[in-house]
KOLVO-321971 format. One line per 3 residues: for each residue x, y, z of N, C-alpha, C. Coordinates in nm, 3 decimals, padded with zeros to 5 digits. Layout:
X,Y,Z,X,Y,Z,X,Y,Z  ...
END
This chain:
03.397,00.230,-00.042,03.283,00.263,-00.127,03.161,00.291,-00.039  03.074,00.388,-00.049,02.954,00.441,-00.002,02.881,00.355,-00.016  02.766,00.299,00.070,02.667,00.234,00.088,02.566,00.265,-00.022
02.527,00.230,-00.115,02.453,00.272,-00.200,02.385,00.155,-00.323  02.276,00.198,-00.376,02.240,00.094,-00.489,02.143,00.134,-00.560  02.197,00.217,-00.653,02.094,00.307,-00.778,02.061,00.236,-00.880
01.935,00.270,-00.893,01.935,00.200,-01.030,01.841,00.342,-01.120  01.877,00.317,-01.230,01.838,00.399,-01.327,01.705,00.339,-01.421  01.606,00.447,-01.370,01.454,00.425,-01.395,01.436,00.504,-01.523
01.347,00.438,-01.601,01.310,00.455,-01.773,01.292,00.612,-01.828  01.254,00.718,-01.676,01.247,00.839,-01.684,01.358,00.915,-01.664  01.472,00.846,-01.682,01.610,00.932,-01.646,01.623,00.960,-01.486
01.565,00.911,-01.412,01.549,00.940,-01.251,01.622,00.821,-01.181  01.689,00.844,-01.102,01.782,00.740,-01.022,01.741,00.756,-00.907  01.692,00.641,-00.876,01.668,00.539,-00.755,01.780,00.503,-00.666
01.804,00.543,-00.546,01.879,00.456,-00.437,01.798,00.330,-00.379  01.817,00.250,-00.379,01.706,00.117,-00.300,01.765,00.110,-00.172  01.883,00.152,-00.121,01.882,00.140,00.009,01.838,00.281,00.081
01.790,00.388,00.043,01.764,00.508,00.065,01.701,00.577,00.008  01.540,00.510,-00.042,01.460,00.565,-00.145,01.369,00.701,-00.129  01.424,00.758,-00.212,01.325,00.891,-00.212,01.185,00.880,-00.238
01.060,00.908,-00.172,00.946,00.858,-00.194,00.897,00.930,-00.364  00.997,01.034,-00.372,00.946,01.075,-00.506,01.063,01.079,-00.630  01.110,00.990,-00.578,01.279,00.966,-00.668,01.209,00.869,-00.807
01.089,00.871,-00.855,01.026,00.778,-00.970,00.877,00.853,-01.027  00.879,00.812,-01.110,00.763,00.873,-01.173,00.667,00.778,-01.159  00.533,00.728,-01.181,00.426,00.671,-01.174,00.432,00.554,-01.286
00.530,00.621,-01.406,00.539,00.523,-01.521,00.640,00.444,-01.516  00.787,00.469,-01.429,00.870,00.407,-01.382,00.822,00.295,-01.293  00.744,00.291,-01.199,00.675,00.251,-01.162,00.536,00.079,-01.158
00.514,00.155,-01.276,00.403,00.057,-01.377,00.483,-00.070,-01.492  00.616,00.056,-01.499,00.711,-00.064,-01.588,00.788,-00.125,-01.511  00.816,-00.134,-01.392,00.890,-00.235,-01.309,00.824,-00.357,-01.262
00.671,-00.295,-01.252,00.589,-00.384,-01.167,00.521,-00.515,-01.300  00.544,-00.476,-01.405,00.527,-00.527,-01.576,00.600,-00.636,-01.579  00.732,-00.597,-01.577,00.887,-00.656,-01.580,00.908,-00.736,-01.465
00.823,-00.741,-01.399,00.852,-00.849,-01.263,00.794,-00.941,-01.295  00.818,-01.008,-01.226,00.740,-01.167,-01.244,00.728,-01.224,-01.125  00.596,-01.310,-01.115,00.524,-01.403,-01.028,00.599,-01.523,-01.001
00.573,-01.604,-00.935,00.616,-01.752,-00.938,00.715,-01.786,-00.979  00.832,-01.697,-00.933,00.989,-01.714,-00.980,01.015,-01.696,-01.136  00.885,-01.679,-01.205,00.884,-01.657,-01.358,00.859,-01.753,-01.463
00.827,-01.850,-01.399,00.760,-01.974,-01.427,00.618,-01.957,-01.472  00.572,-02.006,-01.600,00.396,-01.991,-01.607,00.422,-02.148,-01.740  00.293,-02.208,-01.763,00.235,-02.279,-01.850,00.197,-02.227,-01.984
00.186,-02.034,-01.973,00.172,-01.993,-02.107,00.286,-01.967,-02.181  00.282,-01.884,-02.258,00.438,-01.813,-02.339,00.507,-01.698,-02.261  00.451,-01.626,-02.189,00.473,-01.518,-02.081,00.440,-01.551,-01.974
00.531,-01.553,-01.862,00.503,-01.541,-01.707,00.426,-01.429,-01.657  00.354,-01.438,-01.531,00.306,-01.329,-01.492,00.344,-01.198,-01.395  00.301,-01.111,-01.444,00.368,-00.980,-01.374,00.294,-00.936,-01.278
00.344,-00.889,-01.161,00.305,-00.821,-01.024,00.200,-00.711,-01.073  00.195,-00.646,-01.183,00.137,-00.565,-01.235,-00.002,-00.639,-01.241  -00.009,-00.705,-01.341,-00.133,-00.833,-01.320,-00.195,-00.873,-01.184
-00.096,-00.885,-01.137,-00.155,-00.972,-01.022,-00.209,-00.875,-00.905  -00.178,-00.726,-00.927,-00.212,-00.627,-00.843,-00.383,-00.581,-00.845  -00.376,-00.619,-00.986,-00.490,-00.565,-01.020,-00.596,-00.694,-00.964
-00.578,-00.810,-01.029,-00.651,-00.922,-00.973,-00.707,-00.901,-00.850  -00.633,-00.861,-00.732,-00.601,-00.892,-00.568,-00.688,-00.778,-00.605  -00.698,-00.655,-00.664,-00.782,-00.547,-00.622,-00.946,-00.589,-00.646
-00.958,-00.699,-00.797,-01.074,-00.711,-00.825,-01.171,-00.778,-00.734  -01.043,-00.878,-00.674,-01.134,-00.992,-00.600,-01.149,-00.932,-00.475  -01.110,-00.832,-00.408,-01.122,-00.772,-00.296,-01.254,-00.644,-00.317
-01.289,-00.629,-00.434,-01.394,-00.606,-00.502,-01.513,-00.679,-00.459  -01.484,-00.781,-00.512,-01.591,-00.906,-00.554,-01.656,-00.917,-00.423  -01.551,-00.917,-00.330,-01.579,-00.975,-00.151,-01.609,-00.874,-00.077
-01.629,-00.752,-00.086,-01.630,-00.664,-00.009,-01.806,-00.648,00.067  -01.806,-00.583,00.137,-01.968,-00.584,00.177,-02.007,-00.460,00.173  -01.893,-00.393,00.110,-01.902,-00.183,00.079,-01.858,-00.195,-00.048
-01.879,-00.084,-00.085,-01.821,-00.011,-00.201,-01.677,00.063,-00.166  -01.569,-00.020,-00.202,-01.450,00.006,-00.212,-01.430,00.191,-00.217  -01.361,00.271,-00.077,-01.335,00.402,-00.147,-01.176,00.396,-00.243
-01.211,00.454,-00.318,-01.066,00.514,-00.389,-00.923,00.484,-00.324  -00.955,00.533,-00.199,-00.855,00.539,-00.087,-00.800,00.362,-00.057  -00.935,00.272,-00.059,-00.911,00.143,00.012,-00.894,00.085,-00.119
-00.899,00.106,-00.256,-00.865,00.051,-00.381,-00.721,00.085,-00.376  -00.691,00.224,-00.389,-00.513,00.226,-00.376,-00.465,00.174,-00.331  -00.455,00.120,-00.192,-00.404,00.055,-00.063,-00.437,-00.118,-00.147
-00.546,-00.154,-00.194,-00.500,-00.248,-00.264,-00.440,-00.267,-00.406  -00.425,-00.196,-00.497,-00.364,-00.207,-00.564,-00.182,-00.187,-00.556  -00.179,-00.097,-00.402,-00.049,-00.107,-00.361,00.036,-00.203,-00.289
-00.029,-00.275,-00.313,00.030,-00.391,-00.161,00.153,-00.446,-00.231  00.163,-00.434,-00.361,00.322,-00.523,-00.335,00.397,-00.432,-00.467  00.383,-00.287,-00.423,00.466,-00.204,-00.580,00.583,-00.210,-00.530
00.632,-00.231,-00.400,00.771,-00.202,-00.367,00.864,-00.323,-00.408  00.798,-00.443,-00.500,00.854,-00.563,-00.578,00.909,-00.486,-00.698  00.791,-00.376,-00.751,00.826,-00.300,-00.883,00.942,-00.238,-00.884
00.958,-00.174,-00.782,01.097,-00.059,-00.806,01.210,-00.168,-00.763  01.223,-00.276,-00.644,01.310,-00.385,-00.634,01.345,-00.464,-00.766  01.264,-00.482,-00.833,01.256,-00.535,-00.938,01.278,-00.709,-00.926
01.183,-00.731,-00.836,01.255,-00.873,-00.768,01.085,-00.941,-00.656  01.030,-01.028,-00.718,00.918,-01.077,-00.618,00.951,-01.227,-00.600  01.036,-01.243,-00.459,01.040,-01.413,-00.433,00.944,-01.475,-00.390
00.959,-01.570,-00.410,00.825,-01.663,-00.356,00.807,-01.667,-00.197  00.695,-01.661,-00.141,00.679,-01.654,00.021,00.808,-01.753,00.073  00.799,-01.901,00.066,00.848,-01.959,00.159,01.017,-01.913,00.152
01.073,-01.808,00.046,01.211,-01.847,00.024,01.209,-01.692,00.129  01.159,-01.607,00.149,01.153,-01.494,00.196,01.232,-01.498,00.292  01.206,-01.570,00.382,01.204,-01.586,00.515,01.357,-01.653,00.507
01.437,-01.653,00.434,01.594,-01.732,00.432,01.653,-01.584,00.365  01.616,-01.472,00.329,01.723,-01.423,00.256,01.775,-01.315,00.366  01.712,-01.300,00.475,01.811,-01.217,00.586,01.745,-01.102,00.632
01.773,-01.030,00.686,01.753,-00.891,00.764,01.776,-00.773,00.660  01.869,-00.818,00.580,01.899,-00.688,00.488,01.810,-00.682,00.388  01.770,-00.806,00.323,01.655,-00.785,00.231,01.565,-00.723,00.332
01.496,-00.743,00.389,01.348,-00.708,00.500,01.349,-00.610,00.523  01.541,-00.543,00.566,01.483,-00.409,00.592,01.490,-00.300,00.439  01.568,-00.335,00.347,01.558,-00.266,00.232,01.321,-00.286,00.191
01.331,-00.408,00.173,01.185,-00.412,00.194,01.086,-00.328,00.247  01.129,-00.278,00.392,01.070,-00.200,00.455,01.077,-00.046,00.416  01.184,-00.033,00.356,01.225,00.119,00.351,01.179,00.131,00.200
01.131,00.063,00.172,01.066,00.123,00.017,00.929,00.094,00.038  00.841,00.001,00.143,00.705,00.029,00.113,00.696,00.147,00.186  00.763,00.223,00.318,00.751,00.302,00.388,00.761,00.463,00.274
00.857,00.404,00.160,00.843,00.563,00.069,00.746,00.545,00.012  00.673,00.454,-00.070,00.552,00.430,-00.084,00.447,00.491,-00.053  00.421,00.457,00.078,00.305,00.443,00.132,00.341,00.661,00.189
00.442,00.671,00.201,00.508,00.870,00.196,00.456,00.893,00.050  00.444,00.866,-00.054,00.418,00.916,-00.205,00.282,00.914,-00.233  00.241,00.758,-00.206,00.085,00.794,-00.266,00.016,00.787,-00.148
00.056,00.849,00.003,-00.091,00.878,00.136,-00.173,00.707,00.149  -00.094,00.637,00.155,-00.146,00.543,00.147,-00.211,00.527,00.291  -00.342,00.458,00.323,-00.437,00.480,00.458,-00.315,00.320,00.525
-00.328,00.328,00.661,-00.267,00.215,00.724,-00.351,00.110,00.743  -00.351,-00.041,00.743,-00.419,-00.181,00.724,-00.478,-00.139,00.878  -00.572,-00.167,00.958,-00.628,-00.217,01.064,-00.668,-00.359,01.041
-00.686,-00.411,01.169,-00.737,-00.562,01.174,-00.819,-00.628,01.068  -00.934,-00.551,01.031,-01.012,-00.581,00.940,-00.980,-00.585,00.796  -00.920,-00.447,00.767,-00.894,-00.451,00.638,-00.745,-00.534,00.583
-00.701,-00.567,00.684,-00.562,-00.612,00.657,-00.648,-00.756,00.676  -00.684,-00.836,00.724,-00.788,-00.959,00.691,-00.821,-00.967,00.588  -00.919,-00.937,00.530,-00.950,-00.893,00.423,-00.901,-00.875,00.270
-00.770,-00.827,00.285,-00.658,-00.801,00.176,-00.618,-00.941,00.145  -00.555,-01.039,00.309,-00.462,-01.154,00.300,-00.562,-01.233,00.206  -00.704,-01.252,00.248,-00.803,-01.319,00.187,-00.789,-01.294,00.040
-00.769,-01.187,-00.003,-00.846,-01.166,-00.137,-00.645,-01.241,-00.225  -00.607,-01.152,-00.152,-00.432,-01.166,-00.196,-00.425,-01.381,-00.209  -00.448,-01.453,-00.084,-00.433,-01.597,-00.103,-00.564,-01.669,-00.189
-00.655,-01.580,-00.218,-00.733,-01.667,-00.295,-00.670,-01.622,-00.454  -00.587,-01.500,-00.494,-00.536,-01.501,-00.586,-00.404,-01.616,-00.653  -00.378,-01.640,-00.533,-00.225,-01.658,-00.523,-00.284,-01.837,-00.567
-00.353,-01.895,-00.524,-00.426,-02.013,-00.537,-00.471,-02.030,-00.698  -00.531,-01.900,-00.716,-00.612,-01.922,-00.882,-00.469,-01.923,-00.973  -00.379,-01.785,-00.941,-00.269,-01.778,-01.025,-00.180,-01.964,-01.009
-00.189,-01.966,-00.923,-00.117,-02.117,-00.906,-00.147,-02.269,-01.000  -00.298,-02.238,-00.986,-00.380,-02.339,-01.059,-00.369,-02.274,-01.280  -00.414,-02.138,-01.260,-00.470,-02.154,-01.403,-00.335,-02.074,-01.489
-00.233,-02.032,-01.402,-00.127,-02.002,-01.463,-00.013,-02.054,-01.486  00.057,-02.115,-01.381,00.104,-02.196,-01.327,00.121,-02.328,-01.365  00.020,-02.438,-01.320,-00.023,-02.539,-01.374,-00.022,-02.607,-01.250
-00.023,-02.555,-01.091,-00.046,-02.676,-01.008,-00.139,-02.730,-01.035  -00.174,-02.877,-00.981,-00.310,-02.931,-00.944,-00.405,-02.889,-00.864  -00.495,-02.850,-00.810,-00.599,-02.807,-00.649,-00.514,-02.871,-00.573
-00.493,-03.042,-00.603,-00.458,-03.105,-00.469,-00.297,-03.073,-00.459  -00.219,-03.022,-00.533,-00.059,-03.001,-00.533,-00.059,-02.860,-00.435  -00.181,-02.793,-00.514,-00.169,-02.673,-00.418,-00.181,-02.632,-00.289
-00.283,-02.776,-00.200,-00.285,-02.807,-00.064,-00.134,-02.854,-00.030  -00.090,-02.955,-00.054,-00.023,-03.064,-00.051,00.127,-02.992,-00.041  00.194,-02.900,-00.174,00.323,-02.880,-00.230,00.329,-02.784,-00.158
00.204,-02.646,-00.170,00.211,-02.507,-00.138,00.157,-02.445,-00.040  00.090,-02.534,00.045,00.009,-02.509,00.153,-00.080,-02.385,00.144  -00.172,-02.392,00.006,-00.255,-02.299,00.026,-00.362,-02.376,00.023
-00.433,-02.350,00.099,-00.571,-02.457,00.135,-00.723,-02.407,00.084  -00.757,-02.300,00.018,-00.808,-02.198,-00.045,-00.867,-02.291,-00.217  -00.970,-02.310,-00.225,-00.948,-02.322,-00.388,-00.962,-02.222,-00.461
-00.914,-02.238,-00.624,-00.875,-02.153,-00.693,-01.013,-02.106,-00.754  -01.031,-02.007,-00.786,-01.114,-01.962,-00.879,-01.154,-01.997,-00.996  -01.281,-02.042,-01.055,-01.254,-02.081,-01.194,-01.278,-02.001,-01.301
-01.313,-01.882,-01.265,-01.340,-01.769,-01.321,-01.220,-01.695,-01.328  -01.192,-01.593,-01.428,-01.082,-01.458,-01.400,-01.177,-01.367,-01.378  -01.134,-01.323,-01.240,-01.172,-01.217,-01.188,-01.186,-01.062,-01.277
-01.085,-01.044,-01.365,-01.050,-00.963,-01.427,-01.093,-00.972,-01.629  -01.190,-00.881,-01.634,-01.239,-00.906,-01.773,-01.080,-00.906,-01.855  -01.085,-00.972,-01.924,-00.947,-00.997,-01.995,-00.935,-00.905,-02.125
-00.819,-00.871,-02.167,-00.832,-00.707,-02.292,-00.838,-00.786,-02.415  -00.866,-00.721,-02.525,-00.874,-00.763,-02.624,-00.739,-00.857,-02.687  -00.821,-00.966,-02.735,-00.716,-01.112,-02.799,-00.631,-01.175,-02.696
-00.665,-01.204,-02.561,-00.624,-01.237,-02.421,-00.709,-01.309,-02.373  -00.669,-01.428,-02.357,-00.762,-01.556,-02.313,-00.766,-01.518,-02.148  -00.893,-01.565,-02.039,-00.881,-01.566,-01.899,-00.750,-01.614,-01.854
-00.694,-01.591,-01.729,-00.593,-01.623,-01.691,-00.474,-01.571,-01.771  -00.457,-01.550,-01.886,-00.354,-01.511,-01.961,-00.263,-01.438,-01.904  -00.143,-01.435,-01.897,-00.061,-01.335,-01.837,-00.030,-01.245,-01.948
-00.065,-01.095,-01.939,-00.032,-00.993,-02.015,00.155,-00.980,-02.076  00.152,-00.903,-02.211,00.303,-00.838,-02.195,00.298,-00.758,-02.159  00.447,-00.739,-02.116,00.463,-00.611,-02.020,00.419,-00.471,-02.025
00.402,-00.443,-02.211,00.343,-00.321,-02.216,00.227,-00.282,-02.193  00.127,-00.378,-02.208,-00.034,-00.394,-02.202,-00.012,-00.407,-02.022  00.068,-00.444,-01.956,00.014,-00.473,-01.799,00.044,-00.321,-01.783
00.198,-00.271,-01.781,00.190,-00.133,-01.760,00.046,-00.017,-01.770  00.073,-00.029,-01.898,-00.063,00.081,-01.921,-00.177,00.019,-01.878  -00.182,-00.058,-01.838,-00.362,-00.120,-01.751,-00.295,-00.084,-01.636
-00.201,-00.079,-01.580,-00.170,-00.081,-01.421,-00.171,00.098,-01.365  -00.076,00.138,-01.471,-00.099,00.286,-01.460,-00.210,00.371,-01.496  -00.275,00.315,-01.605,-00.434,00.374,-01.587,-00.512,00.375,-01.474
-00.515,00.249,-01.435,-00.587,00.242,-01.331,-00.504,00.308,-01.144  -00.417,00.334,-01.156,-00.296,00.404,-01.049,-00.402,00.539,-01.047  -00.394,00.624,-01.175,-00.411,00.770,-01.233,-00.500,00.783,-01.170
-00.616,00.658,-01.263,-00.770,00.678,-01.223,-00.792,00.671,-01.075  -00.746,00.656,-00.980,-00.763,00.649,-00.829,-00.703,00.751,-00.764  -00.588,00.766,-00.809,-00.529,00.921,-00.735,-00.588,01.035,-00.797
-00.680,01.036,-00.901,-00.751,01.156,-00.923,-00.893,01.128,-00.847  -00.950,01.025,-00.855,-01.016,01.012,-00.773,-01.090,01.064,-00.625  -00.905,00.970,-00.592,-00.878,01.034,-00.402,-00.879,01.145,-00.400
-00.799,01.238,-00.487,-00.756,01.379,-00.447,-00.846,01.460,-00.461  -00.970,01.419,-00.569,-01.091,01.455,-00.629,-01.174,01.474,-00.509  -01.171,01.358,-00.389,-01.258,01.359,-00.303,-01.413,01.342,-00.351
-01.423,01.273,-00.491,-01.541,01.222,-00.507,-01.552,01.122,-00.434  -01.492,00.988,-00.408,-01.507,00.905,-00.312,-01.606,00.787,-00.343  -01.720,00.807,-00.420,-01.819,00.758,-00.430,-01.860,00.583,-00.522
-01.799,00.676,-00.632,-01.809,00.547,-00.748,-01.692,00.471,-00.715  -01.705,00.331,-00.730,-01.561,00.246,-00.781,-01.523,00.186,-00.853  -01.359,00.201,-00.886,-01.358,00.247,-01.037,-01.375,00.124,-01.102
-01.412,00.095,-01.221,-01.421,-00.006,-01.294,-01.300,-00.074,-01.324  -01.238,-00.201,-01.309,-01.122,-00.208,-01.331,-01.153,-00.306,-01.486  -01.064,-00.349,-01.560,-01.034,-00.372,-01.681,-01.089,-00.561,-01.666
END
């Protein structure tokens, strides 16, 4: 049998994951994988776990919040992209288990942020901005832990070794009949995730550059 592992995306378009075409998916294929994923092994304190979709956007707001510029278009994509290649995997493990599942996960890993980052021109991390990202990314990962989740602050030093406290705010104005912290359903994360995808690659390509975009 041929080396291979397709999976069939919501647009009739088939995906190889060991040999991904950077344009083998549509944008909405895309938005619904990253929906359908889940955070924290899929575990939450509400009625719905949280989706990578969610949590993309968060990491973009708070990298917002912290910035000492006005985010271009370009450096918003690059954060809102940092972990879509969970979306089309359809699979986000928790950090510490990462590091046990082998070479073959890592490099399938690699070969889909690399089509990625071939599809949407994604700019490459330098020292700074890749600083910057981890920051905004572990102070998420801390709040999602605490107000989704249900660690304690001190479980979250202690259990998870994130040493960061959590936010007590949601970063992210929450949509209508959605308490802070709430983890979205999948259809409401999609279409917030892909709106806001659209709104940046018209943006970039726009070469307005200027404004940044309002996120939800």
């Amino acid at each position: 049998m041929t080396d291979r592992a397709w999976v069939l995306l919501k647009s009739g378009r088939r995906l190889d994951l060991l040999d991904p075409d950077p344009y083998g998916w549509t944008d909405e294929d895309l938005a619904t994988g990253l929906a359908r994923t889940y955070r924290w092994g899929g575990h939450s304190r509400w009625e719905l776990p949280l989706s990578v979709a969610q949590h993309s956007i968060t990491v973009l707001r708070i990298r917002q919040m912290l910035a000492d510029h006005v985010l271009t278009p370009a450096e918003q994509l690059r954060e809102l992209a940092h972990d879509m290649d969970e979306g089309l995997l359809g699979f986000d493990a928790i950090t510490p288990l990462k590091s046990h599942l082998g070479d073959g996960y890592a490099d399938v890993v690699r070969k889909l942020q690399s089509a990625i980052k071939t599809r949407y021109e994604l700019q490459p991390w330098n020292r700074v901005s890749c600083a910057a990202h981890k920051v905004a990314d572990r102070l998420a990962a801390a709040s999602e832990a605490h107000h989704v989740v249900g660690w304690s602050a001190q479980d979250i030093v202690s259990s998870l070794g994130i040493t960061v406290a959590p936010l007590d705010s949601d970063p992210v104005t929450s949509p209508p009949g959605k308490q802070p912290w709430e983890p979205w359903p999948p259809r409401l994360a999609a279409s917030l995730f892909l709106e806001l995808l659209q709104s940046l690659r018209r943006q970039e390509l726009g070469a307005s550059g200027d404004a940044e975009v309002a996120v939800v």
